[in-house]
Every structure is written in structure tokens, then in C-alpha cells.
C-alpha positions in Angstrom: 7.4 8.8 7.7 10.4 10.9 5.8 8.8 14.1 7.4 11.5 17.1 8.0 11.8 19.6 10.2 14.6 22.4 10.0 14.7 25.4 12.5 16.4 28.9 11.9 15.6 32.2 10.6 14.4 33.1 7.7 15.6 37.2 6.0 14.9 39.7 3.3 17.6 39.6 1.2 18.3 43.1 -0.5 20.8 42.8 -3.8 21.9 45.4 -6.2 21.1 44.7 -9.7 23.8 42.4 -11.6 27.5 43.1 -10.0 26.3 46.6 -8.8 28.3 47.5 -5.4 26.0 48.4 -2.8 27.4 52.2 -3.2 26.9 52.5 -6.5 23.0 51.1 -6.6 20.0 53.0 -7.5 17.5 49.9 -6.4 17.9 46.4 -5.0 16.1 43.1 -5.8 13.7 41.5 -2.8 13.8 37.9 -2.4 13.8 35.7 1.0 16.5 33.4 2.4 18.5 31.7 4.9 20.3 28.5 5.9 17.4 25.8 7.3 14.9 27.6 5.2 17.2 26.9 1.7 17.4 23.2 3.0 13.4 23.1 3.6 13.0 24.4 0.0 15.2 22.3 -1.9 13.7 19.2 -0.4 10.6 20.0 -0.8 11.5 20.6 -4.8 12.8 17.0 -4.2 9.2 15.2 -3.3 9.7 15.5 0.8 7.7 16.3 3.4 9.5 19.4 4.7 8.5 22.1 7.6 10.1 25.3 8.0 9.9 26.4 12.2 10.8 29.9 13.0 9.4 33.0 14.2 8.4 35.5 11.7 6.7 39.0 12.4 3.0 39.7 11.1 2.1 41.9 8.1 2.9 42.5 4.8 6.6 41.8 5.0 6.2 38.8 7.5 3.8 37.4 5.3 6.0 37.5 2.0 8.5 35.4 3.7 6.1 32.8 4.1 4.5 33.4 0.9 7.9 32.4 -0.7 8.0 29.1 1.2 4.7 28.2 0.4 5.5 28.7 -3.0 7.6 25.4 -3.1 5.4 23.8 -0.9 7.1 23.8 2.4 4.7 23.6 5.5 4.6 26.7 7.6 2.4 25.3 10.2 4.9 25.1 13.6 5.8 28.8 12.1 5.1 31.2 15.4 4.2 34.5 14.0 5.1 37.5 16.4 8.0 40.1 16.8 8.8 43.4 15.6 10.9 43.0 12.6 12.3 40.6 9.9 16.4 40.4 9.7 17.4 41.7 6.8 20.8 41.2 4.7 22.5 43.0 2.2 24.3 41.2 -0.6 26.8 42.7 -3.2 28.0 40.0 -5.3 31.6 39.6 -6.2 32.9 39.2 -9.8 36.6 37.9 -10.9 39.3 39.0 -7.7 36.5 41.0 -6.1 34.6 38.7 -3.4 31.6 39.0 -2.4 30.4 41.2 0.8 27.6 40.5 3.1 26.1 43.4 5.6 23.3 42.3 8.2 20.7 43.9 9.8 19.1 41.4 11.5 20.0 42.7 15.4 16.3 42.6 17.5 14.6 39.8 14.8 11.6 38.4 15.5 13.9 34.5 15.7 16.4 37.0 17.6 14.2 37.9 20.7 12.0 34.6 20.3 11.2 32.5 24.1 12.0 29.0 24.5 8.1 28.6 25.2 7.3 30.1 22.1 7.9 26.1 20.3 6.5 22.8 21.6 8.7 20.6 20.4 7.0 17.4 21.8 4.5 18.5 19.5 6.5 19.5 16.6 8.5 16.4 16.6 5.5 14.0 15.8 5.9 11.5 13.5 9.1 13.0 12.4 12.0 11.3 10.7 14.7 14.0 10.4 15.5 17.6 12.0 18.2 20.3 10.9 19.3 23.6 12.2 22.7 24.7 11.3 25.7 26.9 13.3 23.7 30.7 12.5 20.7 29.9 14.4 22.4 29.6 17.8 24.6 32.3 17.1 21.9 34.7 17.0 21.2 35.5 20.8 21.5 33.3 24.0 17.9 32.8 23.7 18.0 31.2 20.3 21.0 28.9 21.5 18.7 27.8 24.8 16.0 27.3 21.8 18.1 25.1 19.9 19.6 22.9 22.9 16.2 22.2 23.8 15.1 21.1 19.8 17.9 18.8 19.8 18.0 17.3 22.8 13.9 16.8 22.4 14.6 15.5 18.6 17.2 13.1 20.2 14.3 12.2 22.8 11.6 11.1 20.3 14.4 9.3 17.7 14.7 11.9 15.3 17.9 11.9 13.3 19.4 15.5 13.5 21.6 17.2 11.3 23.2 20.0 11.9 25.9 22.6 9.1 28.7 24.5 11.7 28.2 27.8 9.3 30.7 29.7 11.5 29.7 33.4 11.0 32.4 35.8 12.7 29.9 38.6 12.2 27.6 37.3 14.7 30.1 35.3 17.5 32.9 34.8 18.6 35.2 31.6 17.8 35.2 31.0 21.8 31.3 31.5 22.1 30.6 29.4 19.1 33.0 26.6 20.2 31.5 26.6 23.7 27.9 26.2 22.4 28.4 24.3 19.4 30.3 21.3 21.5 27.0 21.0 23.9 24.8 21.2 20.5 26.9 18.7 18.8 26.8 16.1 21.5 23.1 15.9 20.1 24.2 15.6 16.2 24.1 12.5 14.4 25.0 13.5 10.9 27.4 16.8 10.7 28.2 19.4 7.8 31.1 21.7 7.5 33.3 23.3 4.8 37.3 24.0 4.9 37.3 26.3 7.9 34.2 26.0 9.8 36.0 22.7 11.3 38.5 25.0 12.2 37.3 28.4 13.7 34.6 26.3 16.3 36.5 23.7 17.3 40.2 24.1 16.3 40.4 20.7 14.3 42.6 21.7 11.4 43.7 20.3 8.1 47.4 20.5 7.4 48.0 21.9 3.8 45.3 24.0 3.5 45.2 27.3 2.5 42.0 29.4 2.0 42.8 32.2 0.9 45.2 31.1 -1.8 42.9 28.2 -3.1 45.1 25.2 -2.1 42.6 22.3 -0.5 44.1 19.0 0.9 41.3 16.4 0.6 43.9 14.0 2.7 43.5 16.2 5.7 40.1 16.6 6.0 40.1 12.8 6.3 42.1 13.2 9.5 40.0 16.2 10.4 36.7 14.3 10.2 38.0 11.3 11.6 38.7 14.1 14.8 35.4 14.9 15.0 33.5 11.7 14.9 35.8 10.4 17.5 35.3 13.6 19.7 31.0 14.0 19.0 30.3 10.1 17.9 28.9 11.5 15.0 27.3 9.0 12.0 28.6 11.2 9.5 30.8 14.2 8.8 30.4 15.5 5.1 33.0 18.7 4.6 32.5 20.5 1.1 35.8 21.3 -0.7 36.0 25.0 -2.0 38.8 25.5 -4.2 38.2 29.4 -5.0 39.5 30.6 -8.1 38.2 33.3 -8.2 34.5 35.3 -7.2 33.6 33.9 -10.5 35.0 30.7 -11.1 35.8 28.0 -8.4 36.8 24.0 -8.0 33.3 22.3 -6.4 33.7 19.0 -4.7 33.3 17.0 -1.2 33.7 14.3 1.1 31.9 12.4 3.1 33.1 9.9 6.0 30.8 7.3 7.8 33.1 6.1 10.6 34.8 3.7 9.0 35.5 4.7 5.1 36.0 8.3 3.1 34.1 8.5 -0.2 35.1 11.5 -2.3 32.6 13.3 -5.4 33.7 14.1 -8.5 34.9 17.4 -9.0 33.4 20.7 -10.5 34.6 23.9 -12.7 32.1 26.0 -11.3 31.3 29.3 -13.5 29.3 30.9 -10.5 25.8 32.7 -11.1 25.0 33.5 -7.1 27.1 31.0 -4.4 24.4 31.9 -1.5 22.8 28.9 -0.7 25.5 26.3 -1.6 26.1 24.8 1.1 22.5 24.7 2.1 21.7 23.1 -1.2 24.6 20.8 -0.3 23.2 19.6 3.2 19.5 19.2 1.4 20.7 16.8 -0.8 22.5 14.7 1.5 19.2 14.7 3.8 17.5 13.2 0.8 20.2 10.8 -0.1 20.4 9.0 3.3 16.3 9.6 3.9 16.2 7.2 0.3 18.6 5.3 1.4 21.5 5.8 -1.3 24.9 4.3 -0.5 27.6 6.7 0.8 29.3 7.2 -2.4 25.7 7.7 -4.6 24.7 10.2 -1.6 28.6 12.2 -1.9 27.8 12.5 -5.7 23.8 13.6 -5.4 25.1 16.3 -2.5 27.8 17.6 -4.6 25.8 18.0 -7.8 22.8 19.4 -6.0 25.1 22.1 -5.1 27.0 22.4 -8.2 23.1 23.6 -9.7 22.8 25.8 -7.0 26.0 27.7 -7.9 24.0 28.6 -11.2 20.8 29.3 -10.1 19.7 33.5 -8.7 18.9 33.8 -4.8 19.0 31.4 -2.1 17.2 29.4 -3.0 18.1 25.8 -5.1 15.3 25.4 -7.8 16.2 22.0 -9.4 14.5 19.3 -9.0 15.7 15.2 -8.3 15.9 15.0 -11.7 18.0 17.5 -12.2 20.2 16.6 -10.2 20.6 12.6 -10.5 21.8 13.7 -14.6 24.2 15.7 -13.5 25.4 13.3 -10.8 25.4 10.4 -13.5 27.8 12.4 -15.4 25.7 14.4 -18.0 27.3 18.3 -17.3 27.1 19.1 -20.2 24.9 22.0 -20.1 23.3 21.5 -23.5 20.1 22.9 -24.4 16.8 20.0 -23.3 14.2 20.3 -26.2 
């Protein structure tokens, strides 16, 4: 059974047209999103049995959310419907030296205020192969983080592999708080996501020679950083994506993936970027599905990366491609050139 489950919340996602800033904008464009709800779409566009769990408010705006899961074929079923509102988030997107900028409004959502008792997990974990949640979900109240310890530790209980992606978000904890909660989560993790500073911010493993903000990336590092954390959680795996920003527009795309005993590294990507939400969700998806059909460590590094690479191109969160897609680009076909 290759049945998924990922846990977190899912948001209306409000964007100015084009590169608008949000000051400047007349109207904004409606779609849905967020982190375990990307992953549940994107492998569900891959052939996999993929359930979204959350809670989501009734009505007309609840019900759209859903709507746009169902869409691609994700199961809604474990969804708990109550609450008073949906988080929403803002999104102006960055062009050139101007980044990108990100407002919330998601204080009091219906995930937010939800009760531990409001999931059976005994129940939802039947006949399941895989679970995800990533570093958000827990960040959003103490009730969601009780709500995710007990997920894990009942995944871990009926032999379900979990995953989980850090996604520090500084806007919604504090690096103490995060690194507090995140070490009890992880000691539940078997296969673990980051990107250059999530490793960092939670749990202070740093790479030397790394700079951020001025687009210098040491892949020789991050060895020795994931090599830190698998010692300190026992992970499986640690897969860190490698950001070189250029610019808003136009970044370097790789990533790494460690398995305890050897470091496989993907090709790299010029990435000419269309929307970067959703990147490293698309990312996580497609390592899910590569170790789920049992691809080798270095096939799964290259399937993750390109998965992610499409993403970079594609409006919303998100990742509308399909295996397909993905294994040409993967192969080495980046051509771009028009399919007839």
C-alpha cells in the first residue's frame, strides 16, 4: 500500500496581478496553498494515493479550498471541517534585486485553534505507507504542535515512514521555540528536508562558507551539516536543497541528499523563475515518490531536484507536472522546446 498522508494547513492565497506590489494593486488573484497540501497535490499528479488532513471551516470559502484539492485528486476524507476562518496570505512577488514579500493573516485559523481530539490517528494511519508534515504546522499554536507530536509518534506506532521539511518561519516562532519543539518532533522523523538555513535557525548546525544573502553556497558543508543531524536524530535521510539566489528572478537550483553513509549531489539549474512558492514542497513530493518506487539515491536526488526546477516555472503553489515531466527533465532534456 503506497497510501500518503500529509498534515498542515491549507490558505487563501491573495496575489496582485503580475509583479504588482501589494500597494499599488487594484485586485488580487484567489488560489489555495500551503506546505503538506503542495506535497499531497504533486503526488497525486504523480499516480499516488495521497490524503490531505487538516481542519478547514465550512461554507463557501472552506469549501473552495477543498474544491482545489479535489481537483487533482487528493482525498479529503480525514479533512475535519469546523472553525471560524481560513488563514489567509498575501503574496507580492519579487522581480530582479526586489525579493519577494509575504504578509499572513492566518492568527485564529480553523488548523490554528483545532483540539488534539479533533483527528483519530489510529484510524487515519490505516494501511498507510508514508506520513509528512513539515516545520509551519507546529509553529502555528501550542495546540497544533501537541497535534503533531501525537501524528508522529502514532505514525511511528503503526510503521509508517514519516517525513518531515524544518520550513523555519520567523514570522510565526521563535528560533528557541522552534528548536525546542522541532528536536522532540524529529526524534520521530525518518527521512528529513531542509534548505541552507533552516538547519541553522532550529537547531544551530551551520555550514561554514555560506552566505545567503550574497549567493555563495558550500555544498561541502552541508555534507558535514547533514552528517550532524543524522548523528543527533538517527535520521534515514537528510535531503538540503541548494539555493544560489541571483536574483528575485534568476537563481542556481540544486540539492543533496545523504543516506548515512554516502552524499549524492543533482545536477544543477539556471532557474528563470515564474512563482518560487511551492519549491521546496514540490521538492519534498518528489523525493516521497522516489524512495516510495524505490529509485536509488542518486535517480531520487535528480527526480527531487527537477520536480522542483518545473515548479519554479509553474503560477501558484501548486506543482502541476506530471512523472513524466519530470523524469525528461531529470534525464537531461531542459531544453524547453516546444512538444508537438
Amino acid at each position: 500500500m503506497d497510501r500518503i498522508i500529509t498534515f498542515g494547513e491549507l490558505m487563501l492565497r491573495l496575489s496582485p496581478e503580475g509583479y504588482e506590489r501589494i500597494v499599488q494593486a487594484n485586485k488580487f488573484n484567489v488560489t489555495f496553498g500551503g506546505g503538506e497540501a503542495n506535497v499531497a497535490v504533486s503526488l497525486a499528479n504523480y499516480g499516488l494515493d495521497a490524503s490531505f488532513v487538516s481542519k478547514i471551516p465550512e461554507g463557501e470559502i472552506g469549501q473552495s479550498a477543498v474544491n482545489s484539492l479535489r481537483r487533482f485528486g487528493v482525498d479529503i476524507k480525514n479533512i475535519v471541517r469546523g472553525g471560524d476562518r481560513l488563514g489567509i496570505y498575501f503574496l507580492e512577488k519579487g522581480a530582479s534585486q526586489r525579493p519577494s514579500k509575504v504578509i499572513y493573516d492566518r492568527a485564529h485559523s480553523a488548523i490554528a485553534e483545532a483540539s488534539p481530539s479533533d483527528f483519530d490517528w489510529d484510524t487515519i494511519f490505516k494501511d498507510v505507507r508514508w506520513f509528512h508534515f513539515t516545520g509551519i504546522t507546529p509553529a502555528l499554536s501550542d495546540s497544533a504542535a501537541e497535534i503533531c507530536l501525537n501524528a508522529v509518534r502514532a505514525a511511528k506506532k503503526h510503521g509508517v515512514t514519516v517525513s518531515c521539511d524544518l520550513n523555519y518561519r520567523k514570522k510565526l516562532w521563535t528560533r528557541e521555540k522552534a528548536g525546542r519543539i522541532m528536536d522532540e518532533l524529529c526524534q520521530n522523523v525518518d527521512v528529513l528536508i531542509a534548505n541552507e538555513e533552516d538547519a541553522a535557525d532550529v537547531f544551530g548546525i551551520t555550514s561554514e562558507g555560506t552566505s545567503v544573502t550574497s549567493g555563495v553556497v558550500n555544498t561541502e558543508g552541508y555534507k558535514d551539516v547533514a552528517r550532524k543531524l543524522t548523528e543527533r536524530f538517527g535520521f534515514k535521510y537528510v535531503a538540503i536543497t541548494l539555493r544560489t539566489s541571483l536574483s528575485a528572478s534568476d537563481n542556481k537550483w540544486a540539492a543533496m541528499l545523504y543516506d548515512g553513509k554516502n552524499y549524492y549531489l543533482s545536477k544543477s539549474y539556471n532557474v528563470h523563475i515564474v512563482d518560487r512558492v511551492g519549491g521546496g514542497d514540490s521538492f519534498g513530493a518528489g523525493l516521497i515518490y522516489s524512495i516510495i518506487k524505490g529509485k536509488n539515491s542518486q535517480d531520487a536526488v535528480e527526480f527531487a531536484t527537477a520536480a522542483s526546477c518545473l515548479k519554479h516555472s509553474i503560477e501558484g503553489d501548486y506543482n502541476m507536472v506530471s512523472a513524466e515531466e519530470v523524469e525528461k527533465l531529470a534525464g537531461g532534456d531542459g531544453s524547453g522546446r516546444v512538444q508537438r
